[in-house]
N, C-alpha and C positions, 0 to 999 in steps of 0.2 A: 504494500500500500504506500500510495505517494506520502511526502508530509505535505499539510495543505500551504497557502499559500502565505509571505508571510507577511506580516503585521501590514505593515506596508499597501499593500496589497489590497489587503482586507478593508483597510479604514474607508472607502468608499460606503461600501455595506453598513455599518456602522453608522457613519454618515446618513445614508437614505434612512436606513432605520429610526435611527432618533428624531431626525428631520423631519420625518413623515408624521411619525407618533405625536412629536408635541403642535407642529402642525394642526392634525385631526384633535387632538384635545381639547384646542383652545375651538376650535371649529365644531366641535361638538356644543363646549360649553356655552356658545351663544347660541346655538339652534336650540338647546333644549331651550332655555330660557326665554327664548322669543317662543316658543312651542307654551310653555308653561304660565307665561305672562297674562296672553287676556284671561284664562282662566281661572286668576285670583285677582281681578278687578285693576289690573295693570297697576299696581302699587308700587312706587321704589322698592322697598321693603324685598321681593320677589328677588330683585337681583344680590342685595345685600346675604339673602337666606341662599341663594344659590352658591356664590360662592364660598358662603360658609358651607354648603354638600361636597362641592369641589374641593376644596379644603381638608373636608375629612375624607374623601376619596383617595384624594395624592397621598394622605400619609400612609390609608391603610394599603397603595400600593407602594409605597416605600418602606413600609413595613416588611411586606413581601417577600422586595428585592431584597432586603438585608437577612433575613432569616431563609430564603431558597439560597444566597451565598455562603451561609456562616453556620445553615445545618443539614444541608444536602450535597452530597457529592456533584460533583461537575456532569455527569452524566445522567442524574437521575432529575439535579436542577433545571437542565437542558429541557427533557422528556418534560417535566411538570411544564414551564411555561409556554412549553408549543401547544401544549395541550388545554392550557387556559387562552390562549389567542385562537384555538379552533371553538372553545365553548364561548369566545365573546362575539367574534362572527356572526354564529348561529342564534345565542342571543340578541344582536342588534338587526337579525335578519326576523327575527319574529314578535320585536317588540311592538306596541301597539302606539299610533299617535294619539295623542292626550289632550287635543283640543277642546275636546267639551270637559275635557275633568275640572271640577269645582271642590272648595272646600266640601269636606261631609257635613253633614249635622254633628255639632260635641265636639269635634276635634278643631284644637287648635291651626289655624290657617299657617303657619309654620312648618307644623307637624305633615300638613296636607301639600305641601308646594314639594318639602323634600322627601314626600313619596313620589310625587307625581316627578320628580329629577330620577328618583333611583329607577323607578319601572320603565324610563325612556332612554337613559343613558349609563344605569349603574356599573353593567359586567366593561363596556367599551374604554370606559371612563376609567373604570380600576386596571384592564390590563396597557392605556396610552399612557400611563402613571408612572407603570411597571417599567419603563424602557429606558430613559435613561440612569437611573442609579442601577442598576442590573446592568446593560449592555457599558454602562463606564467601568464597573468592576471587573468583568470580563473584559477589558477592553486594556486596562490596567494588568491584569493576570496573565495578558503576551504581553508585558514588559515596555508599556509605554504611557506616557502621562494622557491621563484623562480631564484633568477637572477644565481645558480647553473645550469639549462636549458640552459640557452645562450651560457655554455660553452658546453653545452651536443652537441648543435647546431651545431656551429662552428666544431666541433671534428668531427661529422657525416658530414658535407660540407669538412674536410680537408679528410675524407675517399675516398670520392669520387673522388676527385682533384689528389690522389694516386692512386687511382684501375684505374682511365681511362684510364690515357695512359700504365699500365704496365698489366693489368687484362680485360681491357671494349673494346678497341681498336685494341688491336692485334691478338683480340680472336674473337669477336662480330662484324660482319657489319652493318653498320649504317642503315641502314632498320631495323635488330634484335634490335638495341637500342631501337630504336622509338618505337617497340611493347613493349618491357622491361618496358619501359618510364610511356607509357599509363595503362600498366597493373599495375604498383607498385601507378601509381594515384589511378586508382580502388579503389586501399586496403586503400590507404589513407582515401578516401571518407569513408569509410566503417568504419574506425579507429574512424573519426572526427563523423560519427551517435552515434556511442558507448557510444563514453567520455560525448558526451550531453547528450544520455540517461540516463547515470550514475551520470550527474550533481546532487548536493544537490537541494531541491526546494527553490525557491525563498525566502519564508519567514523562511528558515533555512539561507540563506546568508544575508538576513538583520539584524538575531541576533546579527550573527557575527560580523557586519560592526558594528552595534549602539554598542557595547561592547570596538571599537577600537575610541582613539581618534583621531580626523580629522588630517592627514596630513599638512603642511603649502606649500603654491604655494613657487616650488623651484623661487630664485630670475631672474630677466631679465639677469642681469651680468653673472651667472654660468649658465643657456641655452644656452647664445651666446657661453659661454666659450665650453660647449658642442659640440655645432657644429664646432664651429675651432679647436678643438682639436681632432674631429673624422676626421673632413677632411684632414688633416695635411697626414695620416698614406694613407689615399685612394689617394689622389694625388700623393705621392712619388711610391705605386704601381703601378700607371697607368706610372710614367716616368721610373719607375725601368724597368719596362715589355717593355719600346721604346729601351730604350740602351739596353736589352738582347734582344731584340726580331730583332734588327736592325744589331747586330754586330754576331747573329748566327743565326736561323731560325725562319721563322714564323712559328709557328705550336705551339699545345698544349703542346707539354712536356715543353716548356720551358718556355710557357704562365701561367702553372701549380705552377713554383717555386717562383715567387711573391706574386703571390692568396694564395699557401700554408701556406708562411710565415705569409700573414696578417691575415689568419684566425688563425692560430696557438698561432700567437698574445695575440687575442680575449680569447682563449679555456685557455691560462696562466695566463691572466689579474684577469678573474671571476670565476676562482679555489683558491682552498685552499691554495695553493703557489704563490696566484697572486701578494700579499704585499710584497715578501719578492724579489721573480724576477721581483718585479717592484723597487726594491732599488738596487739590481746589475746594472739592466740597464742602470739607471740613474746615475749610475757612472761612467758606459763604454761612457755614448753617446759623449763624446768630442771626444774618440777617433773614433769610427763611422762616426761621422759626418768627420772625416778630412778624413776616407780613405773612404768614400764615391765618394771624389772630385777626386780619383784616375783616374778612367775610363772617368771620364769629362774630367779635366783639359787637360788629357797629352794623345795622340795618342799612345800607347804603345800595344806591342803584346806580350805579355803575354802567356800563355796557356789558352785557352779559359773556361775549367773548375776551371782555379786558378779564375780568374776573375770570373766568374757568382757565384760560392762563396763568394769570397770575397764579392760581390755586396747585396749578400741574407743576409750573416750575420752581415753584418750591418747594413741593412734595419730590418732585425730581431731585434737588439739593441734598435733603434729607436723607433720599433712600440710598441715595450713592453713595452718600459717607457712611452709612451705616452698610451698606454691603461688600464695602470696600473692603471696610474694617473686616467684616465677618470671611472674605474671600482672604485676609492677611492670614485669619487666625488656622482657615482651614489644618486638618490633619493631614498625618502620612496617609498613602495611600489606600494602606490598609485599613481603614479604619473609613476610609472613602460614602458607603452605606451606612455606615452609625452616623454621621455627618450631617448626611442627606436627610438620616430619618428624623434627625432633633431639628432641623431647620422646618423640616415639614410641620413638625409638632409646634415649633414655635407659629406659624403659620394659621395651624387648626386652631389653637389656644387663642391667636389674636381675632378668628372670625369666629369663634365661639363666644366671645368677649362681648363681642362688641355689635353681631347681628342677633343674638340670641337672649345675652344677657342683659344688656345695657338698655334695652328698652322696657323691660322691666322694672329694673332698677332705680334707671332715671329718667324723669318728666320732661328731660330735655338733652341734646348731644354733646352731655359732658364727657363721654370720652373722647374728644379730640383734642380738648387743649391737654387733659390728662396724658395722651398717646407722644403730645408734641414735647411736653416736660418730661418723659420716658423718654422718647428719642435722643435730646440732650445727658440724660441721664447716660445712658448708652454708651456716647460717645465723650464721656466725662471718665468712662474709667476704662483700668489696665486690665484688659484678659490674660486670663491665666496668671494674674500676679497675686503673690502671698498678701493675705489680708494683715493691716497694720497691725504694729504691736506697740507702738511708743504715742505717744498723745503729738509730739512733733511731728510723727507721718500722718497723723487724721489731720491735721493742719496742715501742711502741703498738699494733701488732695482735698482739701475745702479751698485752700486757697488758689489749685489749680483749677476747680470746679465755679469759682467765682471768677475766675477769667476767663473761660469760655461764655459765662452768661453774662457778663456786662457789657460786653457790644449788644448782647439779643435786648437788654432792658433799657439801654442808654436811645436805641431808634424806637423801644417801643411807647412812650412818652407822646414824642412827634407824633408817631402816623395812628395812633388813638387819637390825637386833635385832629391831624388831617381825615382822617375819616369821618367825624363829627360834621367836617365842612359840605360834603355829598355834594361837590362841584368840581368843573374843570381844574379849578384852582388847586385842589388838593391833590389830583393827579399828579399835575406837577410839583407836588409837595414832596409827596411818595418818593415818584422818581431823584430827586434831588437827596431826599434824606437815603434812601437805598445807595447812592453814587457816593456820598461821602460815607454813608456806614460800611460797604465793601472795602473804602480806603483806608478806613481806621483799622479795618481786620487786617489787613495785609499789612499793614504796618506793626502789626504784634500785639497781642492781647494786654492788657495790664493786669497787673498783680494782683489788685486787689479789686474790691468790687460785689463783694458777696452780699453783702448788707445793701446795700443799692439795687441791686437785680432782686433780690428779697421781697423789698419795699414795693418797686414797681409793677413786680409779677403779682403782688396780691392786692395793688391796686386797679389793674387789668382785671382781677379776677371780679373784682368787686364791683367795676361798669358792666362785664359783661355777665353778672349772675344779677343784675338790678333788677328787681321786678318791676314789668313793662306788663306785667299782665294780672288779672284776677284770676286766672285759673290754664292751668297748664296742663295737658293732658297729651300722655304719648303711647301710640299703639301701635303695631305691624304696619298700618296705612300712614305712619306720620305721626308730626306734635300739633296738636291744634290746640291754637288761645284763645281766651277771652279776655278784652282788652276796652277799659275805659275810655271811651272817644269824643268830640265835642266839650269839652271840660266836664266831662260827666254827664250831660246831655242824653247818653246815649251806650251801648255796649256792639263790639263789633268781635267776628268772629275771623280769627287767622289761619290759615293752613301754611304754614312752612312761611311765602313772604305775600300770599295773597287772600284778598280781601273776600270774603265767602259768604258773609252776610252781614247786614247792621240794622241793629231797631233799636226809633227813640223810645227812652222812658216815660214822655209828656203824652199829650193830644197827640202826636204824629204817631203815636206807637200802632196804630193798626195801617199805615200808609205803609207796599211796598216802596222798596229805598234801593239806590246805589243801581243797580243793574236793570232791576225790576221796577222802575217807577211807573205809572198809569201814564205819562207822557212818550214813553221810549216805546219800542217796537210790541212790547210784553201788552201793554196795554190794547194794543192794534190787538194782537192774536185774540184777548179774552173776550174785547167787546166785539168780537167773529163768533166766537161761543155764546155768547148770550144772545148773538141774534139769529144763529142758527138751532138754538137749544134755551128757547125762553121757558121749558118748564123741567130745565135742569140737563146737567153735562156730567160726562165721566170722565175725569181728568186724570192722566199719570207724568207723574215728575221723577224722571232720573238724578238725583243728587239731591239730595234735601238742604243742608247748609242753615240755616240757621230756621226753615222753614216759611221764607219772604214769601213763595208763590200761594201761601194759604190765606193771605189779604186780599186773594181773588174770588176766592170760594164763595158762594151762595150756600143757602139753605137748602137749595134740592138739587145742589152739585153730590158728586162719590167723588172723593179726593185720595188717591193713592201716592204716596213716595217711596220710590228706592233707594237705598243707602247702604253704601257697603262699608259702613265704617260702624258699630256700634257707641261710639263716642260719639261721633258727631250726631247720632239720636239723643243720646243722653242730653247733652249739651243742649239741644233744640228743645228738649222737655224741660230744660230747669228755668220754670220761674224766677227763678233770680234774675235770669237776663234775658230771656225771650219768652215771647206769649204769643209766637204767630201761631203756632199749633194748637195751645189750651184754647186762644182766645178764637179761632177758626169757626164762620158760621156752619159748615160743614165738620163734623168730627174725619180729621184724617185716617188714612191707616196707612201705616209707618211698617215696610216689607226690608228686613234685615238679607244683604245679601247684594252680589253685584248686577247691575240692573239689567245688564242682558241677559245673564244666566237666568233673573229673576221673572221678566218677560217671556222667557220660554214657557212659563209657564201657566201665562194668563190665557182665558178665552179669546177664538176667533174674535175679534171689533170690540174688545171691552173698552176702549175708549174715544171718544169725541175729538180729545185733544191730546200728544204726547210730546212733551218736554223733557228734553235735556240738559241738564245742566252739569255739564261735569267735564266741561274744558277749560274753565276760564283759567283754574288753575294750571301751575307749570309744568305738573307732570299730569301729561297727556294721555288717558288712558286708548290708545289709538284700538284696540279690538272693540270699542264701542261704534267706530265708524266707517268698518270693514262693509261690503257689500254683503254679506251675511248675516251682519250686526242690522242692517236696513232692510232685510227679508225681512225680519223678527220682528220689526216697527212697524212696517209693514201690512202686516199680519194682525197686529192689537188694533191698528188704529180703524174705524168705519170709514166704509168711500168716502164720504164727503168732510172726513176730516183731515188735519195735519198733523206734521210731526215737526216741532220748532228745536230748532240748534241754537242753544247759545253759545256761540264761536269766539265771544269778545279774548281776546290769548295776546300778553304781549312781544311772546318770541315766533307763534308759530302765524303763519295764514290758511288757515283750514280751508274756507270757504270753498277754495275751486274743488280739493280733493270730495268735500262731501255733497257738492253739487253734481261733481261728476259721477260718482257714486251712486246716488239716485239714480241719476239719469239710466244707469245703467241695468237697471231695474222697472223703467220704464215710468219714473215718476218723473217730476218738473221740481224746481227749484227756482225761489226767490230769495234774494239779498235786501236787509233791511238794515242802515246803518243809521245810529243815534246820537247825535253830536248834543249833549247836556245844555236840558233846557235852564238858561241861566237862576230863574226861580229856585226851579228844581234842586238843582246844583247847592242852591242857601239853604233852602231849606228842607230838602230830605236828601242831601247827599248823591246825587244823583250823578252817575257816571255814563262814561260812554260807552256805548252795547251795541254789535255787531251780532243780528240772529237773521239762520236760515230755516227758512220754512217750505219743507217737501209733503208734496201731494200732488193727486189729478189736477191736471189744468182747469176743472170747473172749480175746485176746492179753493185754489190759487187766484182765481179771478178775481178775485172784492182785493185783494192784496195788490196786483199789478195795478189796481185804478187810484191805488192811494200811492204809487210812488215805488213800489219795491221794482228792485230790479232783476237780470237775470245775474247771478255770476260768471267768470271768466272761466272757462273749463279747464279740468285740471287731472291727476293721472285718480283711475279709480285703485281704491284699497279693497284688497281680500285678505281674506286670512289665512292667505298659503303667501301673497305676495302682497308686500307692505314694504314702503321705501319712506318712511317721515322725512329724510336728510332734505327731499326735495321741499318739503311746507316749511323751513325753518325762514324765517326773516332774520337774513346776515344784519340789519340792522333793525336796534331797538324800540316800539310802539312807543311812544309816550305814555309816562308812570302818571295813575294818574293823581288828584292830591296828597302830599306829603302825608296828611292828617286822616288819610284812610284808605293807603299804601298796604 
C-alpha cells in the first residue's frame, strides 16, 4: 500500500472542508432564522435566542471534536464522524419546514423558537461545528501548524454572513436555500471520506507524537481566563445586535453586522497581522469603550447609519483587542481542542447570559455597559500570571488598571454633554473629542487616574439608570415604558425609541391622539364604517399599543385586538395610565398571540374593517406583509370592506412593497398621507401618519374621491422570498417632536 499523500498535498482538502463547513453554518444559521422568524411575531428577541441555540450547538460540537480526539483511536474516531455527517445529510434531507410553527399554548416562546431551531437545523448544525477543531487536530497530528485554519474558518463564516442578504436572499427563495443547504452537506460528507482516507496510518502518527515532547496541562487560572475573555466579545454581540436590532429592524441585514464584526475579529486575531492589530486596538479601547455609552446613555437621533457605525466600530475595537489577546495566550498544540472547547463555552455562557437570562433579571439592557466594564476588565489583566501576594503588587495593578480607564473616563465627560446637544453640533463635538482622545492614548497612559474614572463611571451610571419613566417592563418582545408627557398632562407609551401610544389625563382622555386622531387618515376609514355599517361594525386591530383605536368604537360595534406581546395588554388594562379599553363604548376583546397566526383562525368575513398596526415601530415584523400574510386578511375581511396599513416607519418605505402585494392578489390599493393638523398637533399630539388601504375597487371608491392616491409599485413579499434591504430609506424621515419621540 502506497503512503498517502503528504501534508502538503492534502491541505487543499482540509481547506475545502473547513471552508465549506463554516460557510454552510453561518448559511444555515440565517435560513433557519429567517424560516423561524414570522413564526414568533418577528421579535428581535428571535434572533438574540437563536444565537444563543447556535451557541450551545458549536460547543456541544466542540465538545465532540475534543472527546472523539482524546478518547477514541484515530481509526475508530475517523469511522464515528463519517458516520455522523451521513446521519446529518439524511437528517436535513427529511426535516420539515417550520413556517407555520407558532409558540404552543404554556410554553414559554423561548422555549418554543429553540425547538423550532433544533427540528430545522439541529443534527446539520452540530456536525458544521464539528469541522474545524476536529479537522485542525488532525490537521496538527501530520505535523503542521493549525491555528492558521481558525482564521480560514471564521473568513468562510464572514463570506457567508455577506452573500446572504446581498447574493442568497434576494436572488434565492428559501425552499432553493434549503436544497443549496442539503446539497453542499452532501459534498461535505464526501470531502470528510476523503481527508480520512488520505489520513497517514496510525503507526506513522505515533512516530510523530513519541518524536514531540509532551505538552504541559495549560494552568486552571488561564482556562478560566479563557473562557471570560471569549465570552466578554459574544455577550456584547448579543447586546450590540438588541440596541441595532431594536432601534431599526429585525431582520438579517442588520443581525448580519454584529456577527460580521465578531467573526472578523477572530479571522484578525489568528492571522499574520493578528499581534500587531491586536496593539492598535488596545490603544483605541478607552476611547471605544466611552463612545460605546453613546447610544445607551443618551436618547439621541442621530442618523441611523451614523449610529449603527458608530456602534460596529467600536465593538470592532473591543473585540480585537480582546481576541488578540486570547489568540496570544493560545496553547501548544496539543491541547488545541480543550482550547476551542472553553472559548466555545465562554461563548454559550455569554449568550446564555444575556438572551436568556438578562431579560429576566432586568427591566432594562443593563448588560451592556456591564459587558463593556468586563471587556476593560479583561484586558486590564495578566493571563496566566501568579495572583499577588504583597499589598505593593495589588497597587500596581490598581494602578495599572486606573490607567487604562482614565482616557475611557476623561472623553467620557465631553460626549455625555455632546450627546445631550442631539445636533449637528455635537457630531462635531464627538469627532473632535474622539481625534484628541486617540492622541492622548498614543501618547501613553498616565499613572494615575483611578479615582477619577471611578467618579465618572458612576456618574454615567447614574444619567443613564435616571428614571425617565413610571414603569419599565421587559419581555422576549422588548422593554416597553411608560412615561410622563406634557408636564404631566398626559402618559405615553414607548417600545424601545418609538412612540406606540399616548392619552391625556383631562377632557381629551377619550380623543384618539398622535397617529390616530379623527382629523388624519384613521378618521376617513371609520367614518366609511359608520356609513357603511350604521347599525354596527366588526372591527379587528393588529397591535393594540396602548388601545387608541377603541375611541372609535360605538355601542353596537364587536371590537377585537391582536397582540402579541402580553405586557403591552397589561399595560393597556392598567388604569393608572390608560382607559381606552375600560373606558371603550364597545367592551373589546383583547386575543393574546401574533396576529397572523391569530387570524388564521377567525371566521370567513368576521370583519367590516381590518387594521394594522404594527409597523410604525423599528422593528419590522415583515411576515405580517408577505402575500400570504394578505390571503389571511383577505379572507377575514367582507367584500365591501378594507384592510388599512398603518405604514407611518421612519427608516423603512413600505408602501410600494405592500401595495404591490395586494395587487398581487388581485386587490387595489390607496395611499393616504397626513401632514398634522396644526390644532391637532397642540392639542392632542397629533403626528404625521402614512396609511394604506387595500380592497375591491368599489370598496376603494369613497377613498379615491376624497384624495387618496394610488402608490408607486414596488417588489411583492412572500414568504419563501422577502428582500427588506430594498424598503430601507438610506436617509432618515423626520423625528417627529422631541417631546413624544
Amino acid at each position: 500500500m502506497s503512503d498517502p499523500p503528504p501534508i502538503a498535498r492534502r491541505t487543499p482538502l482540509y481547506l475545502a472542508a473547513i471552508g465549506l463547513s463554516a460557510f454552510l453554518l453561518f448559511t444555515l444559521e440565517l435560513y433557519a432564522g429567517r424560516v423561524v422568524l414570522p413564526a414568533f411575531g418577528g421579535t428581535p428577541a428571535v434572533w438574540t435566542t437563536a444565537l444563543c441555540f447556535f451557541s450551545a450547538t458549536v460547543f456541544l460540537g466542540y465538545l465532540y471534536a475534543h472527546t472523539l480526539t482524546q478518547r477514541l483511536s484515530r481509526h475508530t474516531g475517523s469511522a464515528v464522524h463519517v458516520g455522523l455527517a451521513i446521519l446529518a445529510a439524511a437528517a436535513a434531507v427529511l426535516a420539515p419546514p417550520v413556517v407555520g410553527l407558532g409558540a404552543a399554548g404554556g410554553i414559554p416562546p423561548v422555549l418554543s423558537v429553540l425547538a423550532a431551531l433544533a427540528l430545522i437545523s439541529g443534527a446539520p448544525v452540530l456536525l458544521f461545528s464539528t469541522t474545524t477543531p476536529l479537522l485542525s487536530a488532525w490537521y496538527s497530528q501530520d505535523s503542521s501548524d493549525p491555528w492558521w485554519l481558525y482564521a480560514v474558518s471564521n473568513a468562510a463564516s464572514l463570506a457567508a454572513l455577506l452573500a446572504y442578504p446581498f447574493l442568497i436572499e434576494p436572488f434565492v427563495p428559501l425552499s432553493s436555500q434549503r436544497v443549496a443547504i442539503t446539497a453542499g452537506l452532501a459534498v461535505l460528507t464526501v470531502l470528510l471520506a476523503t481527508i480520512v482516507a488520505l489520513r497517514p496510518r496510525a503507526a506513522a502518527l505515533a512516530r510523530t507524537a513519541a518524536e514531540q515532547p509532551a505538552a504541559p496541562m495549560p494552568a486552571r487560572r488561564t482556562m478560566a481566563w479563557w473562557v471570560f475573555a471569549a465570552a466578554v466579545p459574544a455577550g456584547l454581540l448579543l447586546a450590540t445586535t438588541t440596541h441595532i436590532a431594536t432601534d431599526q429592524v429585525s431582520a438579517p441585514l442588520l443581525w448580519i453586522g454584529p456577527l460580521s464584526v465578531y467573526l472578523a475579529s477572530f479571522v484578525v486575531a489568528f492571522s499574520r497581522v493578528g499581534p500587531r492589530a491586536t496593539r492598535v486596538a488596545e490603544r483605541l479601547v478607552p476611547a471605544a469603550a466611552t463612545l460605546m455609552w453613546l447610544p445607551y446613555v443618551a436618547r439621541i437621533s442621530w442618523p441611523p447609519l451614523l449610529l449603527i457605525g458608530l456602534m460596529l466600530a467600536t465593538y470592532a475595537v473591543l473585540a480585537v483587542a480582546i481576541h488578540g489577546r486570547l489568540a496570544a495566550e493560545r496553547p501548544a498544540e496539543a491541547h488545541l481542542t480543550r482550547f476551542y472547547l472553553l472559548v466555545s463555552a465562554g461563548g454559550l455562557l455569554a449568550t446564555t447570559l444575556v438572551a436568556l437570562v438578562a431579560p429576566i433579571v432586568f427591566d432594562a439592557v443593563y448588560e451592556f455597559p456591564l459587558l463593556i466594564v468586563a471587556g476593560l476588565s479583561v484586558l486590564a489583566t495578566i493571563p496566566g500570571a501568579a495572583a499577588p501576594t504583597r499589598s505593593s503588587d495589588v497597587r500596581t495593578i490598581l494602578r495599572e488598571t486606573g490607567g487604562r480607564l482614565a482616557p475611557y473616563a476623561a472623553v467620557a465627560a465631553v460626549l455625555l454633554a455632546a450627546a445631550a446637544m442631539d445636533s449637528v453640533a455635537s457630531i462635531m463635538l464627538v469627532v473632535v473629542v474622539v481625534v484628541v482622545g486617540v492622541q492622548v492614548i498614543a501618547l501613553g497612559r498616565t499613572p494615575r487616574g483611578l479615582a477619577i474614572a471611578t467618579a465618572v463611571a458612576l456618574a454615567a451610571l447614574m444619567l443613564a439608570f435616571m428614571p425617565s419613566h413610571v414603569l419599565r417592563v421587559r419581555t422576549f418582545f422588548g422593554i416597553t415604558e411608560v412615561r410622563s408627557a406634557f408636564g404631566g398632562e398626559a402618559y405615553e407609551e414607548i417600545h424601545g425609541t418609538t412612540l406606540h401610544g399616548l392619552q391625556f389625563r383631562d377632557a381629551r382622555g377619550t380623543e384618539p391622539t398622535s397617529y390616530f386622531v379623527r382629523s388624519g387618515p384613521l378618521g376617513e376609514v371609520f367614518a366609511d364604517v359608520e356609513r357603511r355599517k350604521p347599525a354596527g361594525a366588526s372591527i379587528g386591530v393588529v397591535g393594540l399599543g396602548v388601545g387608541t383605536m377603541a375611541a372609535y368604537a360605538r355601542d353596537a360595534d364587536r371590537l377585537s385586538f391582536f397582540e402579541v406581546d402580553p405586557a403591552v395588554i397589561a399595560i393597556a388594562r392598567d388604569e393608572r395610565y390608560f382607559t381606552y379599553l375600560s373606558q371603550a363604548a364597545a367592551k373589546p376583546r383583547v386575543v393574546v398571540g401574533d396576529g397572523r397566526l391569530s387570524l388564521d383562525g377567525e371566521p370567513y368575513g368576521a370583519f367590516d374593517v381590518l387594521l394594522l398596526d404594527a409597523f410604525s415601530s423599528d422593528a419590522i415584523p415583515a411576515h405580517l406583509l408577505t402575500r400570504e400574510a394578505m390571503q389571511t386578511y383577505a379572507r377575514t375581511v367582507q367584500p365591501d370592506g378594507v384592510i388599512a396599513f398603518q405604514l407611518t416607519n421612519r427608516h423603512f418605505d413600505l408602501a410600494p412593497a405592500v401595495a404591490a402585494t395586494a395587487r398581487s392578489i388581485g386587490l387595489g390599493a390607496l395611499l393616504g398621507e397626513y401632514p398634522p393638523d396644526p390644532a391637532d398637533r397642540e392639542r392632542l399630539a397629533a403626528q404625521s401618519s402614512r396609511w394604506l388601504l387595500v380592497g375591491r375597487p368599489a370598496a376603494l371608491s369613497t377613498f379615491a374621491a376624497k384624495g387618496w392616491t394610488e402608490p408607486t409599485d414596488g417588489p411583492v413579499l412572500t414568504d419563501d422570498y422577502s428582500d427588506v434591504l430594498r424598503l430601507l430609506r438610506w436617509r432618515r424621515a423626520p423625528a417627529p417632536p422631541a417631546e413624544n419621540e
